[in-house]
ROKOL-952953 format. One record per residue (C-alpha): x, y, z. Coordinates in Angstrom, 3 decimals. Example, Ala and Ser with C-alpha at 12.3 -4.5 7.8 and 13.67 -1.06 7.14 Angstrom:
2
site u 12.300 v -4.500 w 7.800
site u 13.670 v -1.060 w 7.140
end
This chain:
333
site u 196.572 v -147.731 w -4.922
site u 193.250 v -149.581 w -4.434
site u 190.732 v -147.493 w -3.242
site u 187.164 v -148.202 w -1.286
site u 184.702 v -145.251 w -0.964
site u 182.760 v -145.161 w 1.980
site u 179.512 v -143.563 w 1.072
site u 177.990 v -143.256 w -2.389
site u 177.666 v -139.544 w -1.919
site u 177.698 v -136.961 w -4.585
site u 181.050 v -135.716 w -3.625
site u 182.316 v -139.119 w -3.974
site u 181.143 v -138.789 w -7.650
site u 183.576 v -135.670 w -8.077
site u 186.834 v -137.729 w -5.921
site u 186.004 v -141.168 w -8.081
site u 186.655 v -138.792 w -11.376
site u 189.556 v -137.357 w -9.945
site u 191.375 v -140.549 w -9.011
site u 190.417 v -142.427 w -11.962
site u 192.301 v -139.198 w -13.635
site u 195.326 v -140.338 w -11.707
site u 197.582 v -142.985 w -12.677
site u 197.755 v -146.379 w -10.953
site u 194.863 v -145.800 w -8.657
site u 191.911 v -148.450 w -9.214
site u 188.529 v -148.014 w -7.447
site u 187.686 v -151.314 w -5.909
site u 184.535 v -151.123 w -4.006
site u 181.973 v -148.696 w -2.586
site u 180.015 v -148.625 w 0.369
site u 176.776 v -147.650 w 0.930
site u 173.840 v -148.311 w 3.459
site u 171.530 v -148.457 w 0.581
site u 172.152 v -151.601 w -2.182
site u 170.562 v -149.713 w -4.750
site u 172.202 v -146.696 w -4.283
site u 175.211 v -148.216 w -3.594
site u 174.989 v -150.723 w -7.079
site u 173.624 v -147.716 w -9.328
site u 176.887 v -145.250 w -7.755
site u 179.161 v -148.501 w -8.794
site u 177.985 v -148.987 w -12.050
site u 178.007 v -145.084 w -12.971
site u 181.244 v -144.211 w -11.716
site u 183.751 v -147.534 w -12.801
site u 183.232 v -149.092 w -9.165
site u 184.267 v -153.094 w -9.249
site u 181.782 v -154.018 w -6.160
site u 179.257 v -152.330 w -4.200
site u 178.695 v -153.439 w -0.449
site u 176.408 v -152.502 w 2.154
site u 178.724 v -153.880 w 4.744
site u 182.101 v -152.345 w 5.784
site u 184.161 v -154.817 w 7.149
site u 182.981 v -157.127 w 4.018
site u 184.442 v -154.529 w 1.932
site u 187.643 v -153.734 w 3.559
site u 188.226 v -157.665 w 3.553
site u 187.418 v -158.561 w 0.444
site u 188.403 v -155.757 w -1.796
site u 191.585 v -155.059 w 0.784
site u 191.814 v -151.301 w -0.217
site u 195.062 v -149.363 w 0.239
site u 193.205 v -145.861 w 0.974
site u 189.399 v -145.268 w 1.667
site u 187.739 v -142.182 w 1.128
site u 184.909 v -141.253 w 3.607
site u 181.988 v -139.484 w 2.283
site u 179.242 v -140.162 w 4.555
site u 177.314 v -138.079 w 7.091
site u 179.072 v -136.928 w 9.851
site u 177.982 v -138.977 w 12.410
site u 179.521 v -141.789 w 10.757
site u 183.074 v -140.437 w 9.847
site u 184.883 v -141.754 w 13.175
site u 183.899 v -145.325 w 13.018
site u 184.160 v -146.012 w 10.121
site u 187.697 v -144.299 w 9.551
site u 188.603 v -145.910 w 12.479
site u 187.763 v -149.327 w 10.989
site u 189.422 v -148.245 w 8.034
site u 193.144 v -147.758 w 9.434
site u 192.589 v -150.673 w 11.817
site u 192.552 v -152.602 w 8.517
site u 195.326 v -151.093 w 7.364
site u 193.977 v -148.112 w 4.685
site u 195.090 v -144.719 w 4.559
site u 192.246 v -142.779 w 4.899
site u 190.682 v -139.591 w 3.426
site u 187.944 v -138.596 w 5.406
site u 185.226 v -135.349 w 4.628
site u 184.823 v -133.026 w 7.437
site u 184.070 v -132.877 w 10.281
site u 186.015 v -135.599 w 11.202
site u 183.992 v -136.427 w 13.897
site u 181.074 v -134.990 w 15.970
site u 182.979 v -135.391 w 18.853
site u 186.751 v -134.231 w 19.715
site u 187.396 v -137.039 w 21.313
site u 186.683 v -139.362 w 18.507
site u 188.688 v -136.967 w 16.033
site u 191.840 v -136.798 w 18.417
site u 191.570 v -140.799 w 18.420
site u 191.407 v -140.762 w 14.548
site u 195.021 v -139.050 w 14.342
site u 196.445 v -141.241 w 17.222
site u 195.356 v -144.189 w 15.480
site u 196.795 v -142.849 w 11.980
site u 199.844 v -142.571 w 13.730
site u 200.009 v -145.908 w 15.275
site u 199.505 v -147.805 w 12.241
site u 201.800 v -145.499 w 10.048
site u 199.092 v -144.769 w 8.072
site u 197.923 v -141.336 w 6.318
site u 195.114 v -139.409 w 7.709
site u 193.584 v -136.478 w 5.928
site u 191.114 v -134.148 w 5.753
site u 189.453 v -132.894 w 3.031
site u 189.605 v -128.838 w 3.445
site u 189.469 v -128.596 w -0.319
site u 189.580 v -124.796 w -0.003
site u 193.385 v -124.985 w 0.599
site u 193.468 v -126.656 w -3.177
site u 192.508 v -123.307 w -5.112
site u 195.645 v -121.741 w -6.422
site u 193.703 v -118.530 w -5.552
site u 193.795 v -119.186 w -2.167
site u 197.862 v -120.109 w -2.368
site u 198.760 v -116.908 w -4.347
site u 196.601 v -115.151 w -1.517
site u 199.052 v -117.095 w 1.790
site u 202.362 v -116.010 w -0.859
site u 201.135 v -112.600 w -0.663
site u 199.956 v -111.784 w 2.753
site u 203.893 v -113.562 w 3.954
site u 205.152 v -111.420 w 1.549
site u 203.763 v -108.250 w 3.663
site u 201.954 v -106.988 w -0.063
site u 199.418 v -105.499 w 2.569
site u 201.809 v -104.834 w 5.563
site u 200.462 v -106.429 w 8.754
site u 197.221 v -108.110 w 8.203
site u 194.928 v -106.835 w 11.779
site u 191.565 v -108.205 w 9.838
site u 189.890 v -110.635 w 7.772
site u 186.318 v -110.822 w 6.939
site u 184.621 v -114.151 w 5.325
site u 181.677 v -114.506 w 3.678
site u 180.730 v -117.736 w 2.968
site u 176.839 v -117.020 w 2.283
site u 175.354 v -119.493 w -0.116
site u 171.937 v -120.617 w -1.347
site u 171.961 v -124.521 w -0.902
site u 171.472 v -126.127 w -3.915
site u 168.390 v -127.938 w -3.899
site u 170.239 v -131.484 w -4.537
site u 171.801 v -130.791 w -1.371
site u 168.714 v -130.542 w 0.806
site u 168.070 v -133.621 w 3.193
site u 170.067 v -134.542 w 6.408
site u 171.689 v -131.070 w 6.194
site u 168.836 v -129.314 w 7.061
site u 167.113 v -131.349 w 9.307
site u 169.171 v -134.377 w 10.804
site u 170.980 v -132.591 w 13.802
site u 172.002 v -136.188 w 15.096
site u 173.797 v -136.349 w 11.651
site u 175.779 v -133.121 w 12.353
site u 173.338 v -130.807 w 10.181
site u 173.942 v -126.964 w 10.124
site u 175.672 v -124.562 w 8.234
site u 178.213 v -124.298 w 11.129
site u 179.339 v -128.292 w 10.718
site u 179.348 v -127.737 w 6.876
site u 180.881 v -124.559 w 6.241
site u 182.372 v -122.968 w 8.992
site u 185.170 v -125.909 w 9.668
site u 186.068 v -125.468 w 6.010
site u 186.448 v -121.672 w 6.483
site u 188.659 v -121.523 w 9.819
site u 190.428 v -124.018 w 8.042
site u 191.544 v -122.036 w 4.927
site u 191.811 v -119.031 w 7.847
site u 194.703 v -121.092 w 9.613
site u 196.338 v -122.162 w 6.312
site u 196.184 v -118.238 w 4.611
site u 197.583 v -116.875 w 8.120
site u 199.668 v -119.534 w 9.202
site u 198.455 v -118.639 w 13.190
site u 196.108 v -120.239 w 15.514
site u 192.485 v -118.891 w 16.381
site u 192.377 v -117.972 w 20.018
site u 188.524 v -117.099 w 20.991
site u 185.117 v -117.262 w 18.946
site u 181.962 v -115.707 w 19.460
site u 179.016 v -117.206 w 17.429
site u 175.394 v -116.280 w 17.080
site u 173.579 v -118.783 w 15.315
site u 170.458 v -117.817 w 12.894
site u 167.456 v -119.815 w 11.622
site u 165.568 v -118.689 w 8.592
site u 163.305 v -121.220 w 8.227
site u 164.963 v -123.965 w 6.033
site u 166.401 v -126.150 w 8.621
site u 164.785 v -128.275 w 11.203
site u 165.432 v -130.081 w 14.736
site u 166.920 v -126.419 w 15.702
site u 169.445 v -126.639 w 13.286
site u 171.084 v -123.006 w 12.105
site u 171.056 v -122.223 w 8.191
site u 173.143 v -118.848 w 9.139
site u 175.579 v -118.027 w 11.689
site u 177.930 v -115.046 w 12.162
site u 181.390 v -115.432 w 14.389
site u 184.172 v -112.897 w 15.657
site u 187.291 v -115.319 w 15.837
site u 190.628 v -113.847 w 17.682
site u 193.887 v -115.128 w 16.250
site u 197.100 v -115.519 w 18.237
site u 198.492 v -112.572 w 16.837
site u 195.414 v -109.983 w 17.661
site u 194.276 v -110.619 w 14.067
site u 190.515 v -110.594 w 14.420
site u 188.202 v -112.211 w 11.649
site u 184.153 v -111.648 w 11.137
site u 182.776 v -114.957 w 9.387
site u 179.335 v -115.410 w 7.335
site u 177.945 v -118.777 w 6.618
site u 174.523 v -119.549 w 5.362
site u 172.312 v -121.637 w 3.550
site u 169.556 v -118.901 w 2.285
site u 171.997 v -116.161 w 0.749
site u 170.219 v -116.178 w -3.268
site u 172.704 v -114.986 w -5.616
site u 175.313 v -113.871 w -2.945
site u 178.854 v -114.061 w -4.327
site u 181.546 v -115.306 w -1.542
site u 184.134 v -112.969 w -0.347
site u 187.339 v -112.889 w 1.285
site u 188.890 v -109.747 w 2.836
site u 192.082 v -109.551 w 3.773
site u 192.869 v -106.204 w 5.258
site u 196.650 v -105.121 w 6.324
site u 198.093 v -101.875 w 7.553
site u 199.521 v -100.953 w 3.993
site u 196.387 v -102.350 w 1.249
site u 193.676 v -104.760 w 1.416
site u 193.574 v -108.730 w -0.816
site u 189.817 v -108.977 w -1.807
site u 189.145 v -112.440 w -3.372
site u 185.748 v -113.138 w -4.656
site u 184.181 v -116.420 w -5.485
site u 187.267 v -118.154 w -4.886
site u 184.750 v -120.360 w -1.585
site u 183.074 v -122.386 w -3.518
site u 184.278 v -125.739 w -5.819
site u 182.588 v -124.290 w -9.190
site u 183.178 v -120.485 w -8.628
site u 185.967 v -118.875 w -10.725
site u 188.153 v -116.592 w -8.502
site u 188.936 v -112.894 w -8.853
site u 192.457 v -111.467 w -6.631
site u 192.873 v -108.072 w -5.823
site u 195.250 v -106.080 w -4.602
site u 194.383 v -102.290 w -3.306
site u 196.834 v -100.100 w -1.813
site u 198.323 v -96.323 w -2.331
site u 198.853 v -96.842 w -5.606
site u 195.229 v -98.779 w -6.693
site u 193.889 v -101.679 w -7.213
site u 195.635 v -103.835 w -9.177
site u 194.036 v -107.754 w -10.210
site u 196.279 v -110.434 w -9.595
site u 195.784 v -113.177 w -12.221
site u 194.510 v -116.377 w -10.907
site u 193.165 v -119.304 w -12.666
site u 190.712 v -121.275 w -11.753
site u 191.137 v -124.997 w -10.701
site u 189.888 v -128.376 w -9.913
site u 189.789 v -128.461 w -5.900
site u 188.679 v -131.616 w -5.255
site u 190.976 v -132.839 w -8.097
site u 194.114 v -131.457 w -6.465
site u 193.522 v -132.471 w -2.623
site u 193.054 v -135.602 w -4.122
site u 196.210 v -135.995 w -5.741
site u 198.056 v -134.325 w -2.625
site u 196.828 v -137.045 w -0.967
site u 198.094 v -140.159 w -3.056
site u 201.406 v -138.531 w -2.814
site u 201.324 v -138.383 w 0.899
site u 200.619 v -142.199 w 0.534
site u 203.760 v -142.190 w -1.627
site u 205.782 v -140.797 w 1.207
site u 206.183 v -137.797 w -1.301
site u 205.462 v -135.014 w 1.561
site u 201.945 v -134.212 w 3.344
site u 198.551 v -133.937 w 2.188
site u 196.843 v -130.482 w 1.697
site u 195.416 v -130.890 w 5.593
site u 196.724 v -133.713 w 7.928
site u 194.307 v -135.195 w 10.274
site u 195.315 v -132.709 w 12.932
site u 193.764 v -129.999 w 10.459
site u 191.035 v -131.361 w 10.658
site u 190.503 v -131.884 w 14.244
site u 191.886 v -128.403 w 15.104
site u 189.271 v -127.291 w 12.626
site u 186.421 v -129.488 w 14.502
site u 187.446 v -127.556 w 18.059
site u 186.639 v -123.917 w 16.592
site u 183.266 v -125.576 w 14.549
site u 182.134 v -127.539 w 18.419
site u 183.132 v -123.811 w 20.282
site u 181.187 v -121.801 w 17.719
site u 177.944 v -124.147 w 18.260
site u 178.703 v -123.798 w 22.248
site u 179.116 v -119.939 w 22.342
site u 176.072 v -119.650 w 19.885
site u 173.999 v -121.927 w 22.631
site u 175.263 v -120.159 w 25.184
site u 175.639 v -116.411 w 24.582
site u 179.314 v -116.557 w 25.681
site u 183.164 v -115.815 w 24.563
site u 184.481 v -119.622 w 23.909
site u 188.111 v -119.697 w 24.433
site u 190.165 v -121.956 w 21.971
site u 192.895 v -124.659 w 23.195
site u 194.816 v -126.518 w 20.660
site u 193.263 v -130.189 w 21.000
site u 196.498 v -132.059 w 19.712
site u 199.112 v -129.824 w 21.281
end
């Protein structure tokens, strides 16, 4: 396929690797608000053209697929313009800042018979797919808890709109929560229910932006989960709990793109590691995708992923404003 990239961001640096690994996929143009960010991203990364306007590049360069890498506040329209002219699209969460606009993003998809997907790399690691084999298999019995924590120290690189840009979608729960209720739905294959949020700030973002939250999330099947996200957590490992009537699954720094994964299994008779090796995320959900395009099955997480994810992030922000219980409806039902 022939691919655009909207937004010379430095995840686009990892996707642009990954694709050129691919065969048959040719990056065609970027696009990029800045012309000198945009030019120096093309010339690093084996981009044809830069642009600094959209529709330019979708009618000149006439990608197949887009990938859409800018902030948040940004992802709707442009995707939007994207499958109007006829691109599948792979977008970075959110999708949107608004349900609305992320419901209109999969009708849209669906009208032009085009694919929409989200990029929830976390589904990628083949730690986290031993870990949804297991837990169907009953190795714990029935799972009644799951505890998250996705506590990081933000790389320095990463500081800007983040931390201070709440009309960009800022906040850890925007940037790391959607990607944990994500790999929550895809590891229990059930639907979150409720979520209760309070929202922490430590000092590094701005605008009233939270750099730490903690939620209680209530699954379908009584499961409940306790999630960690923040920004200030120095030298903090992520964790993944998985507890279950018979044994526990602990998986440790299996949350984040460069950590190498650890599975294990404890139950009456130990704790026994599960081999896992480590993988290229970003590398894989990439490649999921181009076969969707194919008509070779789905990607890793279809558009409605996405938006379902987008629901729990918008409720968790709403119960952590308002001290209250937010009750969970599924958006594209």
């Amino acid at each position: 396929m022939r691919w655009g990239l909207i937004g010379a961001s430095r995840i686009a640096e990892r996707v642009s690797k990954a694709l050129l690994a691919i065969g048959g996929q040719e990056l065609v143009g970027v696009y990029s608000r800045s012309e000198e960010r945009g030019r120096a991203f093309a010339a690093a990364q084996g981009v044809a053209q830069s642009y600094t306007d959209l529709a330019t590049l979708l009618a000149q360069c006439r990608p197949d697929a887009v990938y859409v890498s800018s902030t948040n506040e940004l992802h709707a329209a442009q995707s939007l313009t994207a499958l109007e002219a006829g691109c599948h699209v792979l977008c970075e969460k959110p999708l949107a800042m608004r349900l609305d606009d992320a419901v209109q993003m999969v009708r849209q998809a669906h009208s032009h018979h085009r694919v929409l997907a989200t990029n929830h790399h976390l589904r990628a690691s083949w730690a986290h797919q031993r870990l949804r084999g297991l837990i169907a298999e009953g190795a714990v019995g029935r799972v009644h808890a799951v505890q998250v924590s996705h506590a990081v120290n933000l790389p320095q690189t990463l500081h800007g709109w983040r931390l201070n840009q709440p009309e960009a979608g800022g906040g850890v729960v925007l940037d790391i929560l959607t990607h944990d209720i994500d790999l929550l739905r895809y590891l229990l294959q059930v639907e979150p229910q409720a979520i209760q949020t309070v929202a922490q700030h430590n000092g590094l973002t701005q605008g009233g932006l939270e750099d730490g939250a903690m939620s209680i999330v209530t699954f379908a099947d009584g499961t409940l989960a306790h999630l960690h996200q923040s920004f200030v957590a120095a030298h903090a490992p992520t964790r993944l709990d998985v507890l279950g009537t018979e044994g526990m699954l602990s998986c440790v720094q299996s949350l984040t793109a460069s950590g190498v994964p650890e599975l294990t299994l404890r139950n009456a008779h130990g704790a026994q590691a599960i081999p896992v090796a480590p993988n290229d995320l970003h590398a894989a959900s990439v490649r999921a995708f181009v076969v969707a395009c194919a008509g070779q099955g789905a990607p890793l997480a279809t558009g409605e992923d996405g938006v379902r994810a987008l629901a729990v992030a918008l409720a968790a922000l709403e119960a952590a404003a308002s001290g209250s219980r937010q009750i969970l409806r599924d958006p594209v039902a």
